[in-house]
C-alpha positions as CSV (number, residue, x, y, z in Angstrom):
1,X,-71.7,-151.1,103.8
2,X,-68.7,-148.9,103.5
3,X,-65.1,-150.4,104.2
4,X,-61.9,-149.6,104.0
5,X,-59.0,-152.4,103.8
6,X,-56.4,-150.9,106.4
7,X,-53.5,-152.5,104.7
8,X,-54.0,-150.8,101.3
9,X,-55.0,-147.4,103.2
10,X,-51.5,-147.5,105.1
11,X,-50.1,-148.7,101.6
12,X,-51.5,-145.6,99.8
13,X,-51.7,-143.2,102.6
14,X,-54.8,-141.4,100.7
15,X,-57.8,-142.9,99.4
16,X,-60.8,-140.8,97.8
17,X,-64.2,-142.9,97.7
18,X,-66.8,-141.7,94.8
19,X,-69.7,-144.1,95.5
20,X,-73.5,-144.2,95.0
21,X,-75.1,-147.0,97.4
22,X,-78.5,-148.4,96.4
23,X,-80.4,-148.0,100.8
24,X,-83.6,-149.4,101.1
25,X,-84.7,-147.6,104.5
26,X,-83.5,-145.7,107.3
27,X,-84.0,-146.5,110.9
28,X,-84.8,-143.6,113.6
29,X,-86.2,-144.8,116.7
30,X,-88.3,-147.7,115.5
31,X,-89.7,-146.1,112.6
32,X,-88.5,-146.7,109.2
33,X,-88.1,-144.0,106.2
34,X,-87.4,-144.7,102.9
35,X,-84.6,-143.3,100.4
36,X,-86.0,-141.4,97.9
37,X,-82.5,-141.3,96.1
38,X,-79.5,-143.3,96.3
39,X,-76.9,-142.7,98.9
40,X,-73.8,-140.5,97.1
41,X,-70.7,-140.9,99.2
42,X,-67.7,-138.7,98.5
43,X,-65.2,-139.1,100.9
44,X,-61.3,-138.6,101.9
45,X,-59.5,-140.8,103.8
46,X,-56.2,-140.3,104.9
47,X,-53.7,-142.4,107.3
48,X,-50.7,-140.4,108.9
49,X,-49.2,-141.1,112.5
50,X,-51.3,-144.4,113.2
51,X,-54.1,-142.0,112.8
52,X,-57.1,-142.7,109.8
53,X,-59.1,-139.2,108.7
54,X,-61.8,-139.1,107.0
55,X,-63.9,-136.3,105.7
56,X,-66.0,-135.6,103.2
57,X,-70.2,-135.2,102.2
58,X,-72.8,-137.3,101.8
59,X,-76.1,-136.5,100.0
60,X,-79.7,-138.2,99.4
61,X,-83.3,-137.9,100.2
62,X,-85.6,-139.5,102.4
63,X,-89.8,-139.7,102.2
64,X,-90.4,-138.5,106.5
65,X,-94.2,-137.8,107.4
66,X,-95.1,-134.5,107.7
67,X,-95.6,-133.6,111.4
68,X,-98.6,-131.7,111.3
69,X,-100.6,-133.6,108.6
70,X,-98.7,-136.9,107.7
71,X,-98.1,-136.5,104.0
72,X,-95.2,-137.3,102.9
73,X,-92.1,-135.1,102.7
74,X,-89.4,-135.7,100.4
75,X,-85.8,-134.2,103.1
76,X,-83.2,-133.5,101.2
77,X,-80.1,-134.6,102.9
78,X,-76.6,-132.9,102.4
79,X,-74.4,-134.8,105.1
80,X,-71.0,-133.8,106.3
81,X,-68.3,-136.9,107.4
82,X,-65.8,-136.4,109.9
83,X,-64.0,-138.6,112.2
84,X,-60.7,-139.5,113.4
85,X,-59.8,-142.8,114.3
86,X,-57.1,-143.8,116.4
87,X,-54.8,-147.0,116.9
88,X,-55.4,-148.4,120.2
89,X,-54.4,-152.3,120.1
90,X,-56.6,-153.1,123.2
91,X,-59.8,-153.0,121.4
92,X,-61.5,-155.7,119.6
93,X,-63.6,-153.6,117.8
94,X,-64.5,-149.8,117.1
95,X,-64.9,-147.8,119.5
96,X,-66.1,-144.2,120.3
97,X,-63.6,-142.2,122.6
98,X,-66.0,-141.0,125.4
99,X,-66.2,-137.0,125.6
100,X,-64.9,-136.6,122.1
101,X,-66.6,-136.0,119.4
102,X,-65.9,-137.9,116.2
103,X,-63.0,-139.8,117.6
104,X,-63.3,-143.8,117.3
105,X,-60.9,-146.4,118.4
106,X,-59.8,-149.0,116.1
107,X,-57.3,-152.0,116.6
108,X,-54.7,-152.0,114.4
109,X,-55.1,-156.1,113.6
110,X,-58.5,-155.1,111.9
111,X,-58.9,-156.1,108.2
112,X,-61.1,-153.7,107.3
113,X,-62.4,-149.9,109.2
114,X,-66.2,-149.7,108.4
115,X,-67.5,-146.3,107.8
116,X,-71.0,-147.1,107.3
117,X,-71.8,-146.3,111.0
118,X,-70.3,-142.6,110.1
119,X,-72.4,-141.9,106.8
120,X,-75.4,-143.2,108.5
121,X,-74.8,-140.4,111.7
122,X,-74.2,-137.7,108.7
123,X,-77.6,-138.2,107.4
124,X,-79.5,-138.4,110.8
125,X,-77.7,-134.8,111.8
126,X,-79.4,-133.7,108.6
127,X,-83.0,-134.5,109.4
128,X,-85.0,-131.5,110.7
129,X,-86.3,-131.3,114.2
130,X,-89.9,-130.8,113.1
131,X,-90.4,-132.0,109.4
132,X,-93.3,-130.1,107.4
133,X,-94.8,-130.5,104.0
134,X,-95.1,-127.1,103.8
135,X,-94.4,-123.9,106.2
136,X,-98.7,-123.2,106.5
137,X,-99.4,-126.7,107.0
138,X,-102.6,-126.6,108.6
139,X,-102.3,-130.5,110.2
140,X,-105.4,-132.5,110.9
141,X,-108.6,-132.2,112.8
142,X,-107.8,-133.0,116.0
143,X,-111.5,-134.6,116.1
144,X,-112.2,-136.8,113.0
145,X,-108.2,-136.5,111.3
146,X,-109.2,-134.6,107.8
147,X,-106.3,-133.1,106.4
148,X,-106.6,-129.6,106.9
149,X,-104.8,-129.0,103.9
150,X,-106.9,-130.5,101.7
151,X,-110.4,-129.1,103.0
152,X,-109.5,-125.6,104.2
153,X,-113.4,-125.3,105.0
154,X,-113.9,-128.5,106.9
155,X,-116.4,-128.1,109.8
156,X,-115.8,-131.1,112.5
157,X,-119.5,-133.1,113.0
158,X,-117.8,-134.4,116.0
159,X,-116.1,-131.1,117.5
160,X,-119.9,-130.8,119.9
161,X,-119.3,-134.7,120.6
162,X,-119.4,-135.4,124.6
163,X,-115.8,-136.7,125.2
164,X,-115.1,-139.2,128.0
165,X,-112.0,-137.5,129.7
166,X,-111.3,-136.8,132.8
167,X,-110.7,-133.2,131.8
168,X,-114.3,-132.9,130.6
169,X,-115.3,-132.1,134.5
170,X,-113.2,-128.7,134.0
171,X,-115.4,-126.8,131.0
172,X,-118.3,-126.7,133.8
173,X,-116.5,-124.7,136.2
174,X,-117.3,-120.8,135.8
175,X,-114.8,-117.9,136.3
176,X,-116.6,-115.2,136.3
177,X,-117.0,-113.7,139.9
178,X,-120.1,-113.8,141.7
179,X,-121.2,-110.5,143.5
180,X,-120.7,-110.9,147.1
């Protein structure tokens, strides 16, 4: 967890955070990846006309299945911070202005602005769409699950295997046309 006392921030008008944060896991979606590396935080965070900016980077590295074979990838992750937050006293809590990007709400009564919720979006961005071990990942037999990968020669015993699917019906029907 990342926060900022508000008082000292309006206080010292600047703050620069240098931190290195010992995560466990990251959750996406009801899966759970591990940090390979610790969390490095460098951030700026500025207040000026009942406004708080931050910016800044954040970097680690995750362990995320491959998607074609399910080994595990080592992401690098090299996360960009930005958000404004402004002063709104009718909130109780943070809040994210709808159709703007990267602009929160915060009451001014709050002790402390968390940023966590920030650092954690700027790694998520960073995660590829389609994560692979390697660009020729072959993936796994669609039949039996051998990696691909590791036995470039595998022939599937069960490829022949009757199937019980619904779909099965369709390899009997012939396209060829029959002379009329």
């Amino acid at each position: 967890m990342l926060k900022i006392k508000l008082e000292t921030l309006k206080h010292e008008q600047k703050i620069k955070i240098n931190e290195t944060e010992q995560w466990t896991d990251l959750d996406l979606e009801g899966e759970s990846y591990p940090y390979s590396r610790p969390v490095k935080i460098d951030l700026e965070v500025e207040f000026s006309s009942q406004r708080v900016y931050v910016s800044g980077e954040v970097k680690t590295q995750i362990i995320h299945p491959c998607d074609r074979c399910l080994e595990p990838v080592e992401v690098d992750i090299n996360g960009r911070v930005e958000a404004v937050y402004v002063e709104n006293p009718k909130v109780k809590e943070v809040e994210e202005v709808m159709d703007e990007v990267g602009v929160f709400y915060y009451n001014p009564t709050m002790e402390f602005l968390d940023l966590t919720d920030r650092i954690i979006e700027s790694i998520l961005l960073e995660i590829p769409m389609k994560v692979l071990c390697k660009l020729d990942c072959k993936g796994l037999c669609p039949h039996c699950g051998t990696n691909l990968n590791e036995h470039p020669d595998h022939v599937c015993e069960y490829e022949d295997e009757k199937i019980d699917s619904p779909f099965h019906a369709l390899k009997k029907i012939s396209f060829e046309s029959k002379g009329e």
